[in-house]
C-alpha positions in Angstrom: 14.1 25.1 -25.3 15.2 28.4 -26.4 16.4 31.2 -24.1 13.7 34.1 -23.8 15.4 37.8 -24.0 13.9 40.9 -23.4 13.7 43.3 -26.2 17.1 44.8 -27.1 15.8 47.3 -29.5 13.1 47.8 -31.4 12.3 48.8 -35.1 11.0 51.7 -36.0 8.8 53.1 -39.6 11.0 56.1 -41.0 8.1 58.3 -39.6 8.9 57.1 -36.1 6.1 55.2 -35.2 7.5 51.8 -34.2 6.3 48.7 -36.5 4.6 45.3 -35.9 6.4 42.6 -35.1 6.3 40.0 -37.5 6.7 36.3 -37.7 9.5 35.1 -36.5 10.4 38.4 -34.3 10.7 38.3 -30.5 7.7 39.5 -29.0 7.9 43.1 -27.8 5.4 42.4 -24.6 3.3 39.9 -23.3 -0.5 39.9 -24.0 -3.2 38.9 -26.6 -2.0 39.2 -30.0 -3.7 39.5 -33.1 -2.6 39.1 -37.3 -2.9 42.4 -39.3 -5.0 40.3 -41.6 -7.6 39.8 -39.3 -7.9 36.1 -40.0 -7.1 34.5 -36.6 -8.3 35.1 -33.5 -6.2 36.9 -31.0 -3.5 34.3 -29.4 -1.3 34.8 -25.8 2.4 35.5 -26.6 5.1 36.1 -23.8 7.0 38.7 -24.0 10.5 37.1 -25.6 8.5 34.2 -27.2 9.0 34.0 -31.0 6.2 35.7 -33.1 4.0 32.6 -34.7 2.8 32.4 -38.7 -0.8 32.1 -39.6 -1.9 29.4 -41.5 1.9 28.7 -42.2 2.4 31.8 -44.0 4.4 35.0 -42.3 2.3 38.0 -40.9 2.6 40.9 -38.7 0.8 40.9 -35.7 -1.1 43.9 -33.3 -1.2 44.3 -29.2 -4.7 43.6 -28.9 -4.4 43.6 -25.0 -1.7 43.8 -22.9 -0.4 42.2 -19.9 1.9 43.8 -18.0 4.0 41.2 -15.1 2.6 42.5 -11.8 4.1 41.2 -8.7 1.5 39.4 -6.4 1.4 39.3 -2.5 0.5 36.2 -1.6 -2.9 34.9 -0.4 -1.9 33.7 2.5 0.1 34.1 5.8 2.9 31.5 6.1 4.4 31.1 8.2 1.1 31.4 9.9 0.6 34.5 12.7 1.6 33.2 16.4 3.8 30.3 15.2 7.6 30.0 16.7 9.6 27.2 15.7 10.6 27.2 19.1 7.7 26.0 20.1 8.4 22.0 18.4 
């Protein structure tokens, strides 16, 4: 399996917007992802991952929603409250 990198750099249109990644690009940042061309529905890309095709021709793709990595406390208390290994 491939190595996933976090975005070096980025491109950017000559009017300084930044530009869609396209097929075969890392992606930018994780979320739902949709074609320019409207023909697919929206797919989940990692950020890192490698941009897919569309029907196995190249397109440039669109954040539909993002996802940013949030850290989560867990849901639970371990060890659990009043234990002491020196209790065994």
């Amino acid at each position: 399996m491939k190595k996933r990198i976090l975005l070096q750099h980025s491109r950017v249109s000559p009017a300084g917007q930044p530009q869609s990644p396209r097929t075969g690009d890392h992606c930018p940042a994780t979320g739902w992802w949709a074609a320019l061309n409207g023909e697919e529905k929206p797919q989940f890309i990692t950020e890192g991952s490698i941009m897919p095709s569309v029907g196995g021709s190249p397109a440039a793709w669109k954040l539909a929603v993002c996802h940013p990595q949030r850290a989560q406390a867990p849901r639970h208390d371990f060890p659990p409250k009043g234990f002491a290994l020196d209790a065994i």
